[in-house]
N, CA, C and O atoms as a Maestro MAE file, in Angstrom:
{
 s_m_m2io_version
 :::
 2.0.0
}

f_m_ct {
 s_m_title
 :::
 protein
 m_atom[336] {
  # First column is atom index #
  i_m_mmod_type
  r_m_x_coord
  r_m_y_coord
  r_m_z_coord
  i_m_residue_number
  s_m_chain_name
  s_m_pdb_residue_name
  s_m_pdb_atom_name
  i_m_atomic_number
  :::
  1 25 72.633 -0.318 92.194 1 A "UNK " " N  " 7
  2 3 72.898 -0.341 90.763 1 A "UNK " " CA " 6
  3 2 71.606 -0.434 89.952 1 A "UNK " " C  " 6
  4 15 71.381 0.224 88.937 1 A "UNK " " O  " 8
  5 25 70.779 -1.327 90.514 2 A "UNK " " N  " 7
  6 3 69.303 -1.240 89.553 2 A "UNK " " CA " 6
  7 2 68.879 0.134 89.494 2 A "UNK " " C  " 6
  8 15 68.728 0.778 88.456 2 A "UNK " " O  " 8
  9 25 68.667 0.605 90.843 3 A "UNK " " N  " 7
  10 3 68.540 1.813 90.220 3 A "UNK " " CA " 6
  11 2 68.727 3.160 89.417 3 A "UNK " " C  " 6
  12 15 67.975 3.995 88.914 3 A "UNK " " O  " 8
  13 25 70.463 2.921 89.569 4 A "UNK " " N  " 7
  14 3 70.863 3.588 88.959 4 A "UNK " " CA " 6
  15 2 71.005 3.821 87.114 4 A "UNK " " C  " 6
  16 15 71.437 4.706 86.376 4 A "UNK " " O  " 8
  17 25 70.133 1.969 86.884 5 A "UNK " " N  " 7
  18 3 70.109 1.371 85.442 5 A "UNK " " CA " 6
  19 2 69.300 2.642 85.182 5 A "UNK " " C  " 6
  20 15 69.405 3.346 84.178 5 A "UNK " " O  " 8
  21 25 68.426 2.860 86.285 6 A "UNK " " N  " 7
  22 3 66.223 3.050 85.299 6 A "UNK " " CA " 6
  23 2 66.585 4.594 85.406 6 A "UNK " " C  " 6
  24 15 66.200 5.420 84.578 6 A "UNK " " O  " 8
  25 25 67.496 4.946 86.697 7 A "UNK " " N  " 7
  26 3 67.649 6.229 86.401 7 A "UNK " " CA " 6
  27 2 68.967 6.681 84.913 7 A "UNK " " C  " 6
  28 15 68.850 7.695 84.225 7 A "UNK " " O  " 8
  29 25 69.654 6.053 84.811 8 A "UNK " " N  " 7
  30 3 70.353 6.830 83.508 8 A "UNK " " CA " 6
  31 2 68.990 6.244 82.380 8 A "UNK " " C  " 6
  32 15 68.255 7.139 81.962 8 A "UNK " " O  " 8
  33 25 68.723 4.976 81.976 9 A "UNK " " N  " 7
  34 3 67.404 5.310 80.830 9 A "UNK " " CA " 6
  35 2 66.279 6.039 81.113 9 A "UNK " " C  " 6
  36 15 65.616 6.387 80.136 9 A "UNK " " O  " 8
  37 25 65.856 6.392 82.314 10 A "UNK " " N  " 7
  38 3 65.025 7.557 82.293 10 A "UNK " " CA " 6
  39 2 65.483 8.516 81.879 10 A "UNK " " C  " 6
  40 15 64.757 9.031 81.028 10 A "UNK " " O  " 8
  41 25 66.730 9.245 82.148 11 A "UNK " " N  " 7
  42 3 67.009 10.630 81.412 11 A "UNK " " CA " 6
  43 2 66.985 10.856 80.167 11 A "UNK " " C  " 6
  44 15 67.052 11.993 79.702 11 A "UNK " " O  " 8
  45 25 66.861 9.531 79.297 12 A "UNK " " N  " 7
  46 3 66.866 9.685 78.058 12 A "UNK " " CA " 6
  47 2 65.842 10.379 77.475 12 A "UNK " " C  " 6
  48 15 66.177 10.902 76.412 12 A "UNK " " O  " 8
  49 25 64.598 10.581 77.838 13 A "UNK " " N  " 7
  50 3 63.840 11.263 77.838 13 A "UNK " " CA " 6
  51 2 64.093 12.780 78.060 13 A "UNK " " C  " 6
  52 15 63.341 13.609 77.548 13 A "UNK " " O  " 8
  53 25 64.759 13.004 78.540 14 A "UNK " " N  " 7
  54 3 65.827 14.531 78.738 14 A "UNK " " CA " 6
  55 2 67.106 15.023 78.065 14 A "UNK " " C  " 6
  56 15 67.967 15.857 78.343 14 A "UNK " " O  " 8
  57 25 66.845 14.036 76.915 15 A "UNK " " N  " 7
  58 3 68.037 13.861 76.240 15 A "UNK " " CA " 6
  59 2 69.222 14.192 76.640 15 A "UNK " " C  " 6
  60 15 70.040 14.719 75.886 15 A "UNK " " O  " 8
  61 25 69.432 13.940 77.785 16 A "UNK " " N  " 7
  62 3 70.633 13.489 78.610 16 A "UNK " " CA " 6
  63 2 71.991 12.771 77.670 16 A "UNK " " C  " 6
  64 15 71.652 11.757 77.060 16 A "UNK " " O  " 8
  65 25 73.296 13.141 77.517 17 A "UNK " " N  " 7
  66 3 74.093 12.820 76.748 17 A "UNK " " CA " 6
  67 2 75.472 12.373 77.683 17 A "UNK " " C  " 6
  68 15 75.652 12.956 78.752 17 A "UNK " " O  " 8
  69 25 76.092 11.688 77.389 18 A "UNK " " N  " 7
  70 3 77.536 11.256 78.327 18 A "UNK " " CA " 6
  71 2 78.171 12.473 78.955 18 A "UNK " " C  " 6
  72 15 78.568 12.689 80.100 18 A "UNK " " O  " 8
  73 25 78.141 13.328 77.666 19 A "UNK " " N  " 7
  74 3 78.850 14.756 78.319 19 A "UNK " " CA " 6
  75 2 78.396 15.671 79.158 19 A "UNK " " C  " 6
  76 15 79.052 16.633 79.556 19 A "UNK " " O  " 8
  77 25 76.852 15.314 79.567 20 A "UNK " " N  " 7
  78 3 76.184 15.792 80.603 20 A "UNK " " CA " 6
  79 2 76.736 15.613 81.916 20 A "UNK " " C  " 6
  80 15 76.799 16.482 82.786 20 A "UNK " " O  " 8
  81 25 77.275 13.999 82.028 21 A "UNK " " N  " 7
  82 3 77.179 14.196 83.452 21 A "UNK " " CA " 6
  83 2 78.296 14.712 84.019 21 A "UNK " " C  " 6
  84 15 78.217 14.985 85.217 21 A "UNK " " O  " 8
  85 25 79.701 14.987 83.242 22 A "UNK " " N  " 7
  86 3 80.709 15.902 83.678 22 A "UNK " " CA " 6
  87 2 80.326 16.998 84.041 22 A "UNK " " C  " 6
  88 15 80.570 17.294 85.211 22 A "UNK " " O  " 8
  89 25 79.799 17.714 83.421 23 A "UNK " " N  " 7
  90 3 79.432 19.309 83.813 23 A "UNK " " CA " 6
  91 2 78.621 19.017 85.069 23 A "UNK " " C  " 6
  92 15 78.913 19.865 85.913 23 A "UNK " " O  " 8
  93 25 77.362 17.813 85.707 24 A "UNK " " N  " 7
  94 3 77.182 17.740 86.961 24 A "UNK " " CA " 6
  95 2 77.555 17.447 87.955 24 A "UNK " " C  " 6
  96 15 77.054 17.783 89.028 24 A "UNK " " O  " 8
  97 25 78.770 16.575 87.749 25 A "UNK " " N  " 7
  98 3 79.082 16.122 87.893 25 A "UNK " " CA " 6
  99 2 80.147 17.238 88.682 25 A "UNK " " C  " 6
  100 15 80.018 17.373 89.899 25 A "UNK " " O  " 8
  101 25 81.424 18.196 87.791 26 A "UNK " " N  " 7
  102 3 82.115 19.131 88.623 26 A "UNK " " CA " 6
  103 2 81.031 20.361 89.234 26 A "UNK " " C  " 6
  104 15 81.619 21.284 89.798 26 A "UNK " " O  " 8
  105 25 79.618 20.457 89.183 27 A "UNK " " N  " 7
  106 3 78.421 21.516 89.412 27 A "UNK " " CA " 6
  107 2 78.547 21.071 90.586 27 A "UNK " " C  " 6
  108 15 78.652 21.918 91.474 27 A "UNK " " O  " 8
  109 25 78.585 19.215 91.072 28 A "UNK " " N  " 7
  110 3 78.322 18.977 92.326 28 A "UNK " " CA " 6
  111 2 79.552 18.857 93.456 28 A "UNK " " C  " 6
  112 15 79.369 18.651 94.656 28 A "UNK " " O  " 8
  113 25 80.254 18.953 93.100 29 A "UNK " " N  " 7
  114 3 81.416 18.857 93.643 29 A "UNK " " CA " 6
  115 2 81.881 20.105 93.879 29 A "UNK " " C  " 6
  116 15 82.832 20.028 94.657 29 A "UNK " " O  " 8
  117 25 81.611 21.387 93.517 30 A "UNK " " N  " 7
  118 3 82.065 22.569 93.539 30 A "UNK " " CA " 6
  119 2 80.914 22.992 94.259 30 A "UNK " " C  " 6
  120 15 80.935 24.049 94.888 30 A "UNK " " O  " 8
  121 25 79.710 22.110 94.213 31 A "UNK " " N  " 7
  122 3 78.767 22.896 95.722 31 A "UNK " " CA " 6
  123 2 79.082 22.494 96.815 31 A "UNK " " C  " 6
  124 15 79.276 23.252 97.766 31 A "UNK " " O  " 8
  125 25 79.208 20.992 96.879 32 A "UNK " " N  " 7
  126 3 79.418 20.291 98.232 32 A "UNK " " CA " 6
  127 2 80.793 21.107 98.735 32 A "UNK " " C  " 6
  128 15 80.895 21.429 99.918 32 A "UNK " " O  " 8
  129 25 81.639 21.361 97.955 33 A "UNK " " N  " 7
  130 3 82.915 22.414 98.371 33 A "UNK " " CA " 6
  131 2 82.634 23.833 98.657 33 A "UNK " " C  " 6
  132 15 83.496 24.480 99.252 33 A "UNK " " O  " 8
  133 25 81.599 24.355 98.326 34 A "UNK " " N  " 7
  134 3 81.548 25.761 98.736 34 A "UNK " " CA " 6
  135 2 80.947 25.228 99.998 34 A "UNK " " C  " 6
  136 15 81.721 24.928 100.908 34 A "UNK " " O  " 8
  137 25 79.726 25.084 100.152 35 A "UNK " " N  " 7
  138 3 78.890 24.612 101.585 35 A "UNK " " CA " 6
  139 2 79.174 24.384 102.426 35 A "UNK " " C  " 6
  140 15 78.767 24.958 103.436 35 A "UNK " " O  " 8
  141 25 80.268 23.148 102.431 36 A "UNK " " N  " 7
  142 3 81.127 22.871 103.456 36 A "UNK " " CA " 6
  143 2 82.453 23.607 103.519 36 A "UNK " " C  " 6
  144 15 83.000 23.093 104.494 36 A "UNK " " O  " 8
  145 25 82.819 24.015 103.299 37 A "UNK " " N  " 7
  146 3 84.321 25.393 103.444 37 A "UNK " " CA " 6
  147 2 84.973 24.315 103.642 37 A "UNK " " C  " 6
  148 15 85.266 23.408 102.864 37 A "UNK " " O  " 8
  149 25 85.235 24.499 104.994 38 A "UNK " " N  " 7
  150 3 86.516 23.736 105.828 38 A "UNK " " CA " 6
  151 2 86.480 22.302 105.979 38 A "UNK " " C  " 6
  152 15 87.393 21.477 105.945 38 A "UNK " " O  " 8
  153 25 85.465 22.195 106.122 39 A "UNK " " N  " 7
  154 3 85.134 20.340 106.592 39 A "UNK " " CA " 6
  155 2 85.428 19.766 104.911 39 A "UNK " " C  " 6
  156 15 85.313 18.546 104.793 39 A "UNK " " O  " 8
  157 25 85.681 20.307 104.016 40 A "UNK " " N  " 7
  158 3 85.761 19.601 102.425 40 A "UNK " " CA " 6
  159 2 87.206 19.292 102.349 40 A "UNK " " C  " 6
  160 15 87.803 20.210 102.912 40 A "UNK " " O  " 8
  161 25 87.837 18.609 102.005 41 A "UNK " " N  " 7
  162 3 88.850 17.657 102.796 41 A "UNK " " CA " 6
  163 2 89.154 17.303 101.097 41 A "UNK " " C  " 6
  164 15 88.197 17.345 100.324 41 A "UNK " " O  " 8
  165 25 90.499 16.965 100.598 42 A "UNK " " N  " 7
  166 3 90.989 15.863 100.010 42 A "UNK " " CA " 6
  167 2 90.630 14.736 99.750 42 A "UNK " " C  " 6
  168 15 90.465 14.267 98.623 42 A "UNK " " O  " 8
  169 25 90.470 14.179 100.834 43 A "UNK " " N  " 7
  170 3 89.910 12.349 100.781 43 A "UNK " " CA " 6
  171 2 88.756 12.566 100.632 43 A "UNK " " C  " 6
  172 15 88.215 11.709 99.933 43 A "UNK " " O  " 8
  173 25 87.789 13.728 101.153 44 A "UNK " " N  " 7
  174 3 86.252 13.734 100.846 44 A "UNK " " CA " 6
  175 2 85.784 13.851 99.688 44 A "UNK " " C  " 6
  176 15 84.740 13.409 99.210 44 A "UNK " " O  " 8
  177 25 87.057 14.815 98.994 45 A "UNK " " N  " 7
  178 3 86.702 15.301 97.189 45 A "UNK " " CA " 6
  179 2 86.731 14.094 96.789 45 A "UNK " " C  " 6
  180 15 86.046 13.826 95.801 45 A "UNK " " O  " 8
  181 25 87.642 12.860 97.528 46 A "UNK " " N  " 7
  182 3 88.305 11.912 96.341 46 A "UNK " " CA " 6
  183 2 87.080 10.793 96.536 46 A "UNK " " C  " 6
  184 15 86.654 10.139 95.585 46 A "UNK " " O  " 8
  185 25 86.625 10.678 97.758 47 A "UNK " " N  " 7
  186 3 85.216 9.733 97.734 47 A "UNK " " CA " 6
  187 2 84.373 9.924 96.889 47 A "UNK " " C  " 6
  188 15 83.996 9.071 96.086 47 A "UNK " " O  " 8
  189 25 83.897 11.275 96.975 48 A "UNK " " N  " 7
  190 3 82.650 11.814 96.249 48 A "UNK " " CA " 6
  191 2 83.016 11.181 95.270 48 A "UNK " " C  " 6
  192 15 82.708 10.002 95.097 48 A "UNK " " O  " 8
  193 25 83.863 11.988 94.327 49 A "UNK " " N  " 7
  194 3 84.354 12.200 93.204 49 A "UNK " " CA " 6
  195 2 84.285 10.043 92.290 49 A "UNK " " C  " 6
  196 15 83.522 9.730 91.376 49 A "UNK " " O  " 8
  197 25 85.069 9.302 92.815 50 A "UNK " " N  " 7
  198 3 84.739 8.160 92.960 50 A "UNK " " CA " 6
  199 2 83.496 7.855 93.168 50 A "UNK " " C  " 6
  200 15 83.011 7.204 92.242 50 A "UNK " " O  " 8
  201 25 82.771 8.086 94.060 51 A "UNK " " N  " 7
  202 3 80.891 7.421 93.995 51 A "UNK " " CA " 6
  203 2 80.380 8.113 92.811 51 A "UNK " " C  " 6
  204 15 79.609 7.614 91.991 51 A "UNK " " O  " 8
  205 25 80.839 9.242 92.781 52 A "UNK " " N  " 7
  206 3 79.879 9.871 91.179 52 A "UNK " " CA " 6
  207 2 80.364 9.108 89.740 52 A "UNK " " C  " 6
  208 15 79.673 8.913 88.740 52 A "UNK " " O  " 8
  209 25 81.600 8.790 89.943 53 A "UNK " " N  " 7
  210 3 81.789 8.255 88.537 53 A "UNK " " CA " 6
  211 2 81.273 7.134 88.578 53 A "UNK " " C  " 6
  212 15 80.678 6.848 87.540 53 A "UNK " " O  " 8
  213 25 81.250 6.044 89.700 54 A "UNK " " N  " 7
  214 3 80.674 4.645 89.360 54 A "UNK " " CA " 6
  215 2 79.171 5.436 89.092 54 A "UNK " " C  " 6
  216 15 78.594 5.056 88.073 54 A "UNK " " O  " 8
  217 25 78.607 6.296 89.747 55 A "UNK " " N  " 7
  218 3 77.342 6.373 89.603 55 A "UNK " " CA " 6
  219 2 77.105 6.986 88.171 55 A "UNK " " C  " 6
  220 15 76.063 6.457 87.785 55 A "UNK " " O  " 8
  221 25 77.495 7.715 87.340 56 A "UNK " " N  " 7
  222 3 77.555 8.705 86.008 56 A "UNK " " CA " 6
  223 2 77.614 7.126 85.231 56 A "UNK " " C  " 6
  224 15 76.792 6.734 84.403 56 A "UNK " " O  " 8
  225 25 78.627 6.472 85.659 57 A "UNK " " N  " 7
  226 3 79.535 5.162 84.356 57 A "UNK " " CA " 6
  227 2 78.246 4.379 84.463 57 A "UNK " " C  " 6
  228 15 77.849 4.109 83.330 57 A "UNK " " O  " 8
  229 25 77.205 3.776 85.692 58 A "UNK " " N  " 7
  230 3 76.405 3.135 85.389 58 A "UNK " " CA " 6
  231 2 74.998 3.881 84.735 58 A "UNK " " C  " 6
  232 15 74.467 3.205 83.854 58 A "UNK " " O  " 8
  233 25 74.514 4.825 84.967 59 A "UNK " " N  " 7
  234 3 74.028 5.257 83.988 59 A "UNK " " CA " 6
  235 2 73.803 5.718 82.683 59 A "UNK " " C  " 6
  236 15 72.768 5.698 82.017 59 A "UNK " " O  " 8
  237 25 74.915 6.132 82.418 60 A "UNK " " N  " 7
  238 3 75.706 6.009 81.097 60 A "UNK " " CA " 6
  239 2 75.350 4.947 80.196 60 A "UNK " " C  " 6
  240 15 74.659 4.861 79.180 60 A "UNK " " O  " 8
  241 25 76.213 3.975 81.064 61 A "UNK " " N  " 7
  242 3 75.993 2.373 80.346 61 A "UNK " " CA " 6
  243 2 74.483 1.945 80.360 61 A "UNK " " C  " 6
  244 15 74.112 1.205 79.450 61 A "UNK " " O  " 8
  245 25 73.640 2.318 81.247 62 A "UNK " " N  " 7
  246 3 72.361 1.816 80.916 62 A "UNK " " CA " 6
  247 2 71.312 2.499 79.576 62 A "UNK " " C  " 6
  248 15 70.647 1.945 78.701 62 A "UNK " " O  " 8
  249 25 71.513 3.707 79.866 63 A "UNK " " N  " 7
  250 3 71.327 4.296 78.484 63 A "UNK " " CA " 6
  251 2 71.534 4.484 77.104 63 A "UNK " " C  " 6
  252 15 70.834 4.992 76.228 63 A "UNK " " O  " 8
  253 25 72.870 3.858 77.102 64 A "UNK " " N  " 7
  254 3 74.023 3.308 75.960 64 A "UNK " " CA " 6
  255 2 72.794 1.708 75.546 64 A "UNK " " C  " 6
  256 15 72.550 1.611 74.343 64 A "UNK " " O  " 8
  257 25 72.349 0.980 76.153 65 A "UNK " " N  " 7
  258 3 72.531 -0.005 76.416 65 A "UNK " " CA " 6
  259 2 70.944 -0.431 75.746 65 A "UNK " " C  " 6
  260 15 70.513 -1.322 75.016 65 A "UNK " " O  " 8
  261 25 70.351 0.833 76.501 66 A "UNK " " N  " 7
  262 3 68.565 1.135 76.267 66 A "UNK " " CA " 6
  263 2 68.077 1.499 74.910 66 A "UNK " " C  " 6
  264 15 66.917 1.509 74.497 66 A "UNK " " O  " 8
  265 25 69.612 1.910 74.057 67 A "UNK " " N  " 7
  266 3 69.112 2.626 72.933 67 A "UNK " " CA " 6
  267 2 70.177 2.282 71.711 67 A "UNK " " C  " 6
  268 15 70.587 2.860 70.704 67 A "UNK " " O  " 8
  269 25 70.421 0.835 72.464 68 A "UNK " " N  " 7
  270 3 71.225 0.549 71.519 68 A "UNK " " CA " 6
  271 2 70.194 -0.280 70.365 68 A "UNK " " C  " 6
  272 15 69.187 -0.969 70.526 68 A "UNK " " O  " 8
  273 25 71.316 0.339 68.566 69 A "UNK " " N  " 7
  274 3 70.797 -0.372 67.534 69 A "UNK " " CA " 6
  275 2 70.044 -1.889 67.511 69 A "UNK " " C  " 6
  276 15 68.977 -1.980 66.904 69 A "UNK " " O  " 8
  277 25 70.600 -3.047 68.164 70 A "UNK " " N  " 7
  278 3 70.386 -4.229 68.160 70 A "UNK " " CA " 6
  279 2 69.011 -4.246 68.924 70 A "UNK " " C  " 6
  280 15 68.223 -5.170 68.725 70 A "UNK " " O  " 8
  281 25 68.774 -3.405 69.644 71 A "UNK " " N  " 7
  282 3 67.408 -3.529 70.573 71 A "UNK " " CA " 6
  283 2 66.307 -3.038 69.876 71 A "UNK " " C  " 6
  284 15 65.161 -3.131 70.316 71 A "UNK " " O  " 8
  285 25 66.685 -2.351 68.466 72 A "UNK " " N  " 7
  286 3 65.311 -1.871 67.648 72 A "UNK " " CA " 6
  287 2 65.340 -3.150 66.885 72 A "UNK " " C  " 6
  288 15 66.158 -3.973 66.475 72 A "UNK " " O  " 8
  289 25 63.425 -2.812 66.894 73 A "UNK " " N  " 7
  290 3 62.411 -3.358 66.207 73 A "UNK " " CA " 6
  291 2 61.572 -3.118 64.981 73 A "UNK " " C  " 6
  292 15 60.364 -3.024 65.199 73 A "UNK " " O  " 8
  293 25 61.933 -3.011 63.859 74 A "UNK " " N  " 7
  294 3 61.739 -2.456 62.949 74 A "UNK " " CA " 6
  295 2 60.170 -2.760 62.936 74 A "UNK " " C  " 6
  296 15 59.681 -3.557 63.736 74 A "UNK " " O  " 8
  297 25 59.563 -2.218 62.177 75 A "UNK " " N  " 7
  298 3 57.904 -1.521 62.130 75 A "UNK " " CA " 6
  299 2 57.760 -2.464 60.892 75 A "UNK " " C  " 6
  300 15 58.664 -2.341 60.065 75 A "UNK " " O  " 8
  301 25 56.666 -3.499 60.576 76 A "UNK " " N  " 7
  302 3 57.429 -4.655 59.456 76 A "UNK " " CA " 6
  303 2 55.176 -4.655 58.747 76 A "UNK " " C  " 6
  304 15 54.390 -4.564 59.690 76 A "UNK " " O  " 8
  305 25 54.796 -4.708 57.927 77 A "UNK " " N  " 7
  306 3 53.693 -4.627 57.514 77 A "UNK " " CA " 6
  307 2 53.055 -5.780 58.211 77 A "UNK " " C  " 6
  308 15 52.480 -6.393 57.312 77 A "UNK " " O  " 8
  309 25 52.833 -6.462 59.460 78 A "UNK " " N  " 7
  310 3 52.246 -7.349 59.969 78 A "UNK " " CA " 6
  311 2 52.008 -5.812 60.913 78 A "UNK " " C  " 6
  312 15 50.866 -5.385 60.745 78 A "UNK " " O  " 8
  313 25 52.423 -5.389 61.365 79 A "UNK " " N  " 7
  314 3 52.255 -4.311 62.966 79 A "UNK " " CA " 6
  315 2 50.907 -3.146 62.166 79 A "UNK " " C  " 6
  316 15 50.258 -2.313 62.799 79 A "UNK " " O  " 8
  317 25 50.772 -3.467 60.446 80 A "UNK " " N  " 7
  318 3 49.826 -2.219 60.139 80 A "UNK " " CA " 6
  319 2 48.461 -2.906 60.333 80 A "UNK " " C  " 6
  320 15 48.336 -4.016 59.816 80 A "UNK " " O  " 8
  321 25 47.599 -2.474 60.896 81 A "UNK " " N  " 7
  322 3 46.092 -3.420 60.294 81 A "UNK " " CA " 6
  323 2 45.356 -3.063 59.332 81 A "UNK " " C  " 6
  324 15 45.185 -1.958 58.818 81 A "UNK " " O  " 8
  325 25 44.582 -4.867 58.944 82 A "UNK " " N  " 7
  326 3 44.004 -4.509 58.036 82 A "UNK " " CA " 6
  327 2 43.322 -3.322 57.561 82 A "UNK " " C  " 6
  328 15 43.203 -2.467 58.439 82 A "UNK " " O  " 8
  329 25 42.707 -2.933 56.122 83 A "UNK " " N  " 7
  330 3 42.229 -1.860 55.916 83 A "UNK " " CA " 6
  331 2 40.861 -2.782 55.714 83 A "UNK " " C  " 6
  332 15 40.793 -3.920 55.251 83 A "UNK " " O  " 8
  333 25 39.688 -1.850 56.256 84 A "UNK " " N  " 7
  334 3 38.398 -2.068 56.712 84 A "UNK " " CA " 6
  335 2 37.453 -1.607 55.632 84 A "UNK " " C  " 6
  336 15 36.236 -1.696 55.798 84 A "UNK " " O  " 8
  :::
 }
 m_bond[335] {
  # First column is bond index #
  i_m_from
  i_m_to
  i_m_order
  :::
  1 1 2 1
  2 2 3 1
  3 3 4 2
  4 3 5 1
  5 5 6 1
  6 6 7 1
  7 7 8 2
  8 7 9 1
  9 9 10 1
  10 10 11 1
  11 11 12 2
  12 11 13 1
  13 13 14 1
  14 14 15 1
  15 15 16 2
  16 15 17 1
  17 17 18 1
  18 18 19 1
  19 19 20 2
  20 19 21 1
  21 21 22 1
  22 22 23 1
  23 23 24 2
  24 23 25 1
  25 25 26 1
  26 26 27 1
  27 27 28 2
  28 27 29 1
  29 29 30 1
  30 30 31 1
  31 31 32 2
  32 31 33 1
  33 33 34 1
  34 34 35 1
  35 35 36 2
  36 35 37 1
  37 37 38 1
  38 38 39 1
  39 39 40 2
  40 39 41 1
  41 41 42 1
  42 42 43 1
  43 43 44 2
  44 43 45 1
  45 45 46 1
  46 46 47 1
  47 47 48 2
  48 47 49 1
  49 49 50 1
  50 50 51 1
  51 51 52 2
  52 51 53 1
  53 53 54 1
  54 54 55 1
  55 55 56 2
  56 55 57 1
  57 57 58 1
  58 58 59 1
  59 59 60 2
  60 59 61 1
  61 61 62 1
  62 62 63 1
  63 63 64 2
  64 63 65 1
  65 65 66 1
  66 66 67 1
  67 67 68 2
  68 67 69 1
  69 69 70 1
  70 70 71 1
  71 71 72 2
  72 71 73 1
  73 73 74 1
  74 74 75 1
  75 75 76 2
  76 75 77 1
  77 77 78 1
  78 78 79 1
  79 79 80 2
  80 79 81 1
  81 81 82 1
  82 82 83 1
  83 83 84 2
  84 83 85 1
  85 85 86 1
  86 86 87 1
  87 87 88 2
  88 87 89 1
  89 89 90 1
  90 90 91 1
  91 91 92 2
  92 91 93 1
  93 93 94 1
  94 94 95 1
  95 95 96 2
  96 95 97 1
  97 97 98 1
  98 98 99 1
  99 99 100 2
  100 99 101 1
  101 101 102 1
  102 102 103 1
  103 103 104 2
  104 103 105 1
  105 105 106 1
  106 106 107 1
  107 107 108 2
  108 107 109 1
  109 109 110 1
  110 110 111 1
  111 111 112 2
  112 111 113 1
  113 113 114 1
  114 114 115 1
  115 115 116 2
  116 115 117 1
  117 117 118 1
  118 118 119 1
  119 119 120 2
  120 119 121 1
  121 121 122 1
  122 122 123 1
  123 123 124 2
  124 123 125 1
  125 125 126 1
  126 126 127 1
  127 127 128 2
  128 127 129 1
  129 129 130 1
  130 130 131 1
  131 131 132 2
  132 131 133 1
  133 133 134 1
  134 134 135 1
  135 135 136 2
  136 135 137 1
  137 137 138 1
  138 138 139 1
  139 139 140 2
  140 139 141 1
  141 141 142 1
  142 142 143 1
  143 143 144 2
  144 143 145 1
  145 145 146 1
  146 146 147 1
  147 147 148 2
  148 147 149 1
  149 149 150 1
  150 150 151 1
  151 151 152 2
  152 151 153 1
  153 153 154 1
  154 154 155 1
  155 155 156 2
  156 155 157 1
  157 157 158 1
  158 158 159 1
  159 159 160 2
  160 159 161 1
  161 161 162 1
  162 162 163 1
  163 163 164 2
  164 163 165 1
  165 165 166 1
  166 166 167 1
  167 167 168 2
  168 167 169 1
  169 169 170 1
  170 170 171 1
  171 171 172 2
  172 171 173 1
  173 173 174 1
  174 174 175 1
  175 175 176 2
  176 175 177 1
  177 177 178 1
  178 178 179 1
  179 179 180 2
  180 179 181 1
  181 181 182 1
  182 182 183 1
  183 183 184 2
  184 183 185 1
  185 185 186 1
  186 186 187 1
  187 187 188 2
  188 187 189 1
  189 189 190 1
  190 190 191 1
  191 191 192 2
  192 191 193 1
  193 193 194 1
  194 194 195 1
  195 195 196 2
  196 195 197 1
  197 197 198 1
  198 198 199 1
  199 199 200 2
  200 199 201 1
  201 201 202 1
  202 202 203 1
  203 203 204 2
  204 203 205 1
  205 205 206 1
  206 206 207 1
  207 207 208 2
  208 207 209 1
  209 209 210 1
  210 210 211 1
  211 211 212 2
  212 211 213 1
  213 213 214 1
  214 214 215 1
  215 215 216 2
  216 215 217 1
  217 217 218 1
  218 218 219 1
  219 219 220 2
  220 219 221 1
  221 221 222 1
  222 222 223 1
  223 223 224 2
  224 223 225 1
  225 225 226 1
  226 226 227 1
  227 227 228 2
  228 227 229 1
  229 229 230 1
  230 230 231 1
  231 231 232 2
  232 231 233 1
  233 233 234 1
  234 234 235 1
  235 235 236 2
  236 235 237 1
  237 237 238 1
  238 238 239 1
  239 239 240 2
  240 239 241 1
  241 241 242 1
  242 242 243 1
  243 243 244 2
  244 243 245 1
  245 245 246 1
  246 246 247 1
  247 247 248 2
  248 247 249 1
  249 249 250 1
  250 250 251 1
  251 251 252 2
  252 251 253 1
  253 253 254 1
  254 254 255 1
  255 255 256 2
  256 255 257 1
  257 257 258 1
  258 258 259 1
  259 259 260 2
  260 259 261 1
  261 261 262 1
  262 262 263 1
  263 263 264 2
  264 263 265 1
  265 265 266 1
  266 266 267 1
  267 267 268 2
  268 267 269 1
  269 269 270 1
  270 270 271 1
  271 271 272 2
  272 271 273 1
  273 273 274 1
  274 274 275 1
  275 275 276 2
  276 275 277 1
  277 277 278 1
  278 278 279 1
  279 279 280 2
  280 279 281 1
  281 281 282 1
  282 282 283 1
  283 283 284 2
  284 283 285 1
  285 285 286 1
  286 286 287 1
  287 287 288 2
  288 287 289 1
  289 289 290 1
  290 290 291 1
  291 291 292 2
  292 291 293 1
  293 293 294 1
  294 294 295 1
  295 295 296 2
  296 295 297 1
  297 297 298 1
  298 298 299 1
  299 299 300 2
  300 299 301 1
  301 301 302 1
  302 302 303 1
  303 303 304 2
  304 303 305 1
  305 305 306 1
  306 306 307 1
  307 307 308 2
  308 307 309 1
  309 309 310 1
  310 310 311 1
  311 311 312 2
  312 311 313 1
  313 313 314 1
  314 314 315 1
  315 315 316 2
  316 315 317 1
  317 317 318 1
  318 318 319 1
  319 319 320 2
  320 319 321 1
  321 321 322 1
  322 322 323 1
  323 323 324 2
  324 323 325 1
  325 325 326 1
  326 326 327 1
  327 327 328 2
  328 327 329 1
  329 329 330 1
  330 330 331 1
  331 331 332 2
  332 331 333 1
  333 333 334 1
  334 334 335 1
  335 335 336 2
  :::
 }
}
């Protein structure tokens, strides 16, 4: 899970959006299903499918979380320096 914190606020930098990770979310699931043909199974879709959302939901939330309003610091005339 830690990692999965630094990786959803890293993407923010990629301006990475919630609705991103659906579209990779079925991108990855429709490869692991072509690749594997036959061996791609029901219960296998339904694992994946389950590890990606806890994994999408915690990144999500860390990025939600990274850029939330309450965490800014407004820029306040002590942060300017003196003029010389």
């Amino acid at each position: 899970v830690p990692y999965l914190k630094e990786l959803g606020v890293g993407h923010i930098k990629y301006d990475t959006r919630p609705e991103h990770y659906l579209i990779v979310g079925k991108s990855l699931l429709n490869t692991l299903k072509h690749f594997l043909g036959e061996a791609w199974t029901r219960e296998m879709a339904q694992s994946w499918i389950e590890a990606y959302n806890l994994a999408a939901s915690v990144c999500i939330e860390a990025a939600y979380e990274a850029m939330a309003p309450t965490r800014y610091a407004a820029v306040t005339l002590d942060d300017v320096p003196p003029s010389v």
